[in-house]
N, C-alpha and C positions, 0 to 999 in steps of 0.2 A: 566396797571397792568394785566388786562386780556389776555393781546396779548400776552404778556411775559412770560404769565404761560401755556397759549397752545402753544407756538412754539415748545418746546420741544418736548411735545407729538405729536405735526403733523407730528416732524422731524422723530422721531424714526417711528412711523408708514410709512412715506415715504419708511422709508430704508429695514422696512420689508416687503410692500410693491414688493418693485425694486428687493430685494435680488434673492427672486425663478423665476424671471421671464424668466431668461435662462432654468432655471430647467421646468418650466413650456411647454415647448417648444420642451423637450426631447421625449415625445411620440411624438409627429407630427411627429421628425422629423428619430426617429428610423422604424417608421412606413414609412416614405418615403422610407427608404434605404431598410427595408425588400423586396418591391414592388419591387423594382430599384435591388434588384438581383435576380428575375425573376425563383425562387423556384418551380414554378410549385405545384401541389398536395401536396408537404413537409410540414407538421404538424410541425407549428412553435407554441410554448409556451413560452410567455417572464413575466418577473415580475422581477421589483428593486425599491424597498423603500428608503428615505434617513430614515437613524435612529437615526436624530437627530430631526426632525420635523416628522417623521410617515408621509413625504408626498409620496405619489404613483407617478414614473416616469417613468413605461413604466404597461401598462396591456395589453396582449395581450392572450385571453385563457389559464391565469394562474392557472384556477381549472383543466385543461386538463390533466387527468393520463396518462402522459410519461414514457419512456422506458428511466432512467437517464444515462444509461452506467456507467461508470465509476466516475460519478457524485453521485452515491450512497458510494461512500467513506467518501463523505461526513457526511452519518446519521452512518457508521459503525463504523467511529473515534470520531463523537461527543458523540454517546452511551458507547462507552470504553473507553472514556476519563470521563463521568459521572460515570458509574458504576466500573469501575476498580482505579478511582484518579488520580490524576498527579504525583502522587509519585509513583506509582504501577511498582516493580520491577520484570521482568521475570528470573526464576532462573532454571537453570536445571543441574543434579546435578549425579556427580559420585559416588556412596555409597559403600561400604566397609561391607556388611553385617553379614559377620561373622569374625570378626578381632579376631587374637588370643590377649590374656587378657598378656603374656610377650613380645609379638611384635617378637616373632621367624619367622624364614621363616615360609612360608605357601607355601603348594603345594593342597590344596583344598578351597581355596579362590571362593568364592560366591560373585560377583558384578553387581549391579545395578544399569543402567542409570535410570533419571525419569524425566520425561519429563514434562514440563510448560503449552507447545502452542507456545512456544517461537519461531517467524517467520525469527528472524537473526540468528538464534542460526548456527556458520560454515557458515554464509552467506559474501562472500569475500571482496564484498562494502562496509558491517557494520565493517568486521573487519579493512580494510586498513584505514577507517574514525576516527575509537572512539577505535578502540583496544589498549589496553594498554599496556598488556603484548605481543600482537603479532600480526601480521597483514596480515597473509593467514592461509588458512582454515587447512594444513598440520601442520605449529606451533601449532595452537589449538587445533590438536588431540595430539599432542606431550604433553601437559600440561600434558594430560589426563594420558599418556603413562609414565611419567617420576612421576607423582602421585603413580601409582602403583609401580614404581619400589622401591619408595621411601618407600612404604608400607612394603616394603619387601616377596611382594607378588610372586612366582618361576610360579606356574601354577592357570587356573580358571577353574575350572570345569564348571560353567554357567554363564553365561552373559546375565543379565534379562534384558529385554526392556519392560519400563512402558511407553506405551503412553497412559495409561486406562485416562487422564485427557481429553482428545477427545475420540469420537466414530472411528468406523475403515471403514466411506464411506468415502473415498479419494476426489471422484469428485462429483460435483451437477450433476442428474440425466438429468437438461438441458442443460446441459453444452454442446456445439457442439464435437459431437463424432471422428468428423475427424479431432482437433483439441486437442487432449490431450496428444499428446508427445511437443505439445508448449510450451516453458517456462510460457506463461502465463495462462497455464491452469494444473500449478501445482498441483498434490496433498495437499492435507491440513492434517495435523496430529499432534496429541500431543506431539510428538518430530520429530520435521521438523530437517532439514540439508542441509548445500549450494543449500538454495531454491530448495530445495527437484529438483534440474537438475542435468543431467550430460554436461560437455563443453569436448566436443571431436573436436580433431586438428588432420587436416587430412595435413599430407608433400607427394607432387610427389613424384613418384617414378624416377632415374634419366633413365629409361627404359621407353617409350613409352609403354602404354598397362598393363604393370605391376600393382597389386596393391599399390595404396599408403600408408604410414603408418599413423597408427591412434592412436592416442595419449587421453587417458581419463584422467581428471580430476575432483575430487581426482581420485585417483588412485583405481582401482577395480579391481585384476586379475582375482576374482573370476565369473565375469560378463561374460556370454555367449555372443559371439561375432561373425561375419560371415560378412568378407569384399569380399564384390561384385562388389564393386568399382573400380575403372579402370585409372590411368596416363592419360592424354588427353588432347587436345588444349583450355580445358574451364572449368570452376567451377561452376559443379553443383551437389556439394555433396550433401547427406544427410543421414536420419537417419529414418527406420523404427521401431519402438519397439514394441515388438506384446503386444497383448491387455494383462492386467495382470501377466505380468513376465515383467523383465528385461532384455530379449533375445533381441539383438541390430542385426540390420543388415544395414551394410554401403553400398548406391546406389550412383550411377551419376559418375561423373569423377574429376578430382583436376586437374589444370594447377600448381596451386600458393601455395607455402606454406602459410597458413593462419595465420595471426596474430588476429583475433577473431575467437575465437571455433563457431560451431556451436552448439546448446543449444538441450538437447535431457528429457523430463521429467522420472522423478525416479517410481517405482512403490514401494511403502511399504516403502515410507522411512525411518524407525525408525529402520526395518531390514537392510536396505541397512546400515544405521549408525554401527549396531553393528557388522556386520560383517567389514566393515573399520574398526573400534577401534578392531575387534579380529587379522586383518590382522596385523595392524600395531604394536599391542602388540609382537606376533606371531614373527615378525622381531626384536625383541629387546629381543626375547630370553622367552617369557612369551607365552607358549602355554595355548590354550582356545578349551572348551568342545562344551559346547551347549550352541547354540544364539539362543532363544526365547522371548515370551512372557512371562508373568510371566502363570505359570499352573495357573487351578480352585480351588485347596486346595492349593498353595502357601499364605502362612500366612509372608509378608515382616517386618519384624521390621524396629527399627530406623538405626540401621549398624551407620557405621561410615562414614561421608562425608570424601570423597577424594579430591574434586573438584570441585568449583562451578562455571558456567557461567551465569555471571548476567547482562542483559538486559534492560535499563531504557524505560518505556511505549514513552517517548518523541521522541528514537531515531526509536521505530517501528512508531509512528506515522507519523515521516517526513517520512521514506520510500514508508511509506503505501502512503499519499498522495500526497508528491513529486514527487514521482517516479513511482508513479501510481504500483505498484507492487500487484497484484492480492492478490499470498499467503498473504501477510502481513494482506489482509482485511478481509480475510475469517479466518485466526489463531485470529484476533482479534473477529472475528463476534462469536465465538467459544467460544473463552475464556470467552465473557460474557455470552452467556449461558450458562457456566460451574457456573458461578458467581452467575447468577441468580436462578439456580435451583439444583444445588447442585451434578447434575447425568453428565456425559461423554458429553461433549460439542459439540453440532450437528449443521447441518441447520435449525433444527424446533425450537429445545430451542433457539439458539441464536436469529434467526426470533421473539421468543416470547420477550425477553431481549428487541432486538430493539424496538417493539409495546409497552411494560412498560415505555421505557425509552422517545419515543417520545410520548405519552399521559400524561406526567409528562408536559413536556417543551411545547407541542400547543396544548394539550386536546382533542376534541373530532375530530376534521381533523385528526388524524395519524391515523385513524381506516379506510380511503382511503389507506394507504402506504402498497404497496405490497412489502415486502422484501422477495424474494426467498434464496437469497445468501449476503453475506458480500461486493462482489466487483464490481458487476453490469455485471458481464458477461453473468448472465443469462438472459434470452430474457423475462422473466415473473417476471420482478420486474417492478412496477411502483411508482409514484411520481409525483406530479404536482410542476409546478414553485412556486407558491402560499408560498405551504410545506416547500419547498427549504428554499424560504425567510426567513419566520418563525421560522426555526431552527436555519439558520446563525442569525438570532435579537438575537434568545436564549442565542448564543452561545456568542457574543460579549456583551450581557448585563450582563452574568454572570461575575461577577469576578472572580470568580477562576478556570474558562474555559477560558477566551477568551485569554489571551496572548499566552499559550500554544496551543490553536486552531489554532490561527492562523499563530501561527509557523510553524505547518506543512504545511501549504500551499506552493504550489509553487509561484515565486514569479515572475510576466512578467518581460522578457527580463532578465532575472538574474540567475534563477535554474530550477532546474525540469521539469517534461514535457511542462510548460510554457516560458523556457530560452531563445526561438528562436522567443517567439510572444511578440506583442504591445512593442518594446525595447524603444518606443519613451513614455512610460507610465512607464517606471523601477522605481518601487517602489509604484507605485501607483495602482496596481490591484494584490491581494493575492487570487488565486485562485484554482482552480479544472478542469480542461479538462477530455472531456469523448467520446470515440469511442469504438462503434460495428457497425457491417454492418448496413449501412443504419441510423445509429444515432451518433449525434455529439452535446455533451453540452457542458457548462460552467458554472457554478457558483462559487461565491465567494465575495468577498469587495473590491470593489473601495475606498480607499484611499484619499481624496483630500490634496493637497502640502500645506507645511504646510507655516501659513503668515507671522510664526515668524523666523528671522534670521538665520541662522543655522551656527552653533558652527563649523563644521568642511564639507563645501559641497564638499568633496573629499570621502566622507563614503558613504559605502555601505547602501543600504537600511537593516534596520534592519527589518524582515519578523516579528516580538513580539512587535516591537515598537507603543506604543498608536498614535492614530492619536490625534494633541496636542489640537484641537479645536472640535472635537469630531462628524469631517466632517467624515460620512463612510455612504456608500450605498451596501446594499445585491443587490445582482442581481443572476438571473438563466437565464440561457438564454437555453432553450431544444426544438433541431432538433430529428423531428424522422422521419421515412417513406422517407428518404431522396434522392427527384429525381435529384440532381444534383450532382457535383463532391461534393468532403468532403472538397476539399481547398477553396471552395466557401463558403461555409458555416464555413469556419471557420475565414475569413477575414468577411466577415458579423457581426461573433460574439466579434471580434479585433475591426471591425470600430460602433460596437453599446456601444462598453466602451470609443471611442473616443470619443463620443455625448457626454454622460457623462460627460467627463474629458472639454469638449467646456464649460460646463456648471459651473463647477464648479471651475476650474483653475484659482488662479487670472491671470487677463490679462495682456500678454506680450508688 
């Protein structure tokens, strides 16, 4: 009788036993391989927990405040995914402020854009994806355009641009200065527009030496322009913009007519916006006075909406971290300091936002997190592994964050900046990649395959779908000071989720 009533419990402790003992074996053995790629001086930080036993499977100077790159997406979407909801809709919004009371023509028509933070708003990827009504940024203004006409409105004497819902510093103060006509070192503003760039298409010229033509999109005739550019045996155009205006000047030479623009950033873009919506009124027969900001004693009432574009937080978030998309992070990082404190949304309030929101979810450790900026471009943010972890537990223990969390994620070998890595792992690591000079991270959840039959194995991984047995491991993996190539380091960080998946995969 005795034998019989212990077997059981021996059995079950065997199995839990035997279970972790692959797991057990992952530090050795990621620690081998860091060695074995021979990193030289490169400041490596690792840390991944399973979060289903709180067991630890790699530590390696996980309290070490790192420089997370693009890895700080991660605290900028899980802070505006708490403080803004998963419902939270971005709206921005055409208003009609002085409408006549019998709908007669109007030839002194007062209208106002007002702006959200909204980071798709005219952004041509969001629209050819999830647009319903239309699917390029010209149809969009057209709504806008065909609104008014519909208004019955002849002429506008002013055309108020509200982006008072953000502050008007465009770029972070760190931000690298020879670096911000890059698309990813967009301006940030409370009515953004096709990610606040312009995509200029340069065609040879069929003359040797001639200039070539150049082609802007959207369209801007009013944009100062000066082609220096030259017909020639090789393609190396490009684009100066002098610092604070939108004066453009085209360098290098064009062999090939180009089938992708080359990406030039916008300066003011809420002005640049209103002047497009005056040009294009303007051509449909609706002349416009003054494009401004709203004056000091402008008192706006409620007007009448025209036209609303509405933006769900779900589809800025896949962008934001999909696609790695700078602006996305920093209209986010903004918006919750708009949320949080009530005043035009900055880098300081929003910075404060993040420090509230991560002392909520891992307490007194977020008071190490340096957040300068929303998207990690700045060289003076840090973050340790440790934090990382901490937050993705947060974020997957919460129910009413994690499905949506970790939707945005990219998904290895299937989308996003992760489409091209670990493909032999698809579906099994929802993550975050992150490069600036000299640093290269990753964080996110390992996944394990699930043990139960699968209903249809033709489907795609579902990026929201629960793990069924509640197999999920955080992991940060952060290179900084980085002396070797970055594709070395970044197969290092591909073969330390392979350890992982050895460990946990049932066996083939």
């Amino acid at each position: 009788m005795r034998h019989r009533q212990l077997f059981p419990s021996i059995l079950l402790l065997a199995v839990i036993l035997a279970a972790p003992v692959a797991a057990q074996n992952v530090d050795t053995r990621i620690g081998d391989l860091v060695r074995a790629a021979a990193l030289g001086k490169t400041q490596v930080s690792l840390y991944a927990v399973d979060l289903t036993t709180g067991r630890t499977l790699v530590r390696t100077d996980a309290d070490e405040a790192m420089m997370p790159a693009s890895n700080l997406k991660l605290v900028t979407s899980a802070a505006a995914l708490a403080t803004l909801g998963p419902e939270f809709v971005f709206e921005t919004r055409l208003v009609h402020l002085n409408p006549p009371k019998d709908g007669a023509a109007q030839n002194d028509a007062v209208l106002l854009v007002k702006g959200d933070g909204d980071p798709a708003f005219g952004d041509d990827a969001v629209l050819r994806r999830y647009g319903q009504q239309v699917d390029d940024v010209e149809a969009m203004i057209q709504l806008w355009v065909e609104a008014v006409k519909k208004a019955n409105i002849r002429k506008v004497v002013r055309l108020i641009i509200d982006d008072s819902i953000f502050d008007t510093t465009f770029v972070h103060p760190s931000w690298p200065e020879d670096q911000l006509n890059r698309w990813y070192c967009a301006q940030v503003s409370g009515l953004n527009f096709y990610t606040n760039c312009l995509d200029v298409y340069a065609v040879p010229s069929s003359v040797a030496n001639d200039s070539p033509n150049v082609r802007l999109l959207p369209d801007a005739p009013f944009i100062s322009t000066t082609n220096l550019a030259t017909t020639a045996a090789s393609d190396t155009f490009w684009i100066h913009r002098k610092p604070g205006t939108n004066e453009l000047t085209f360098r290098g030479s064009v062999k090939n007519r180009r089938t992708k623009p080359v990406n030039v950033t916008l300066h003011d873009p809420p002005i640049f916006l209103g002047r497009v919506l005056a040009d294009r009124l303007a051509k449909a027969g609706i002349a416009v006075g003054e494009v401004a900001r709203p004056a000091a004693d402008d008192v706006i009432g409620a007007g009448k909406a025209l036209h609303v574009i509405r933006t769900p937080l779900s589809i800025v978030l896949a962008r934001c971290n999909k696609n790695s998309q700078n602006l996305y992070a920093e209209a986010l990082f903004k918006r919750i300091g708009f949320k949080a404190t009530g005043a035009p949304g900055s880098f300081e309030n929003g910075a404060a936002a993040v420090r509230l929101f991560l002392q909520k979810e891992i307490g007194t450790a977020a008071a190490s997190v340096r957040t300068a900026d929303g998207s990690g471009l700045s060289r003076d943010n840090r973050v340790t592994a440790r934090i990382m972890v901490d937050l993705l537990a947060a974020m997957q223990k919460n129910e009413k964050f994690a499905r949506p969390y970790r939707a945005s994620l990219s998904i290895a070998g299937s989308d996003g900046t992760l489409d091209d890595r670990m493909k032999n792992l698809r579906g099994r690591v929802y993550g975050k990649s992150g490069y600036i000079a000299g640093v290269s991270c990753l964080s996110g959840y390992y996944i394990a395959p699930s043990t139960k039959p699968a209903a249809n194995t033709t489907a795609a991984p579902d990026a929201a779908a629960d793990a069924d047995d509640g197999r999920v491991v955080a992991f940060s993996f952060l290179f900084n000071d980085v002396k070797v190539s970055i594709d070395v380091v970044m197969r290092l960080q591909d073969n330390l989720l392979r350890v992982i998946d050895d460990a946990y995969a049932p066996q083939k």
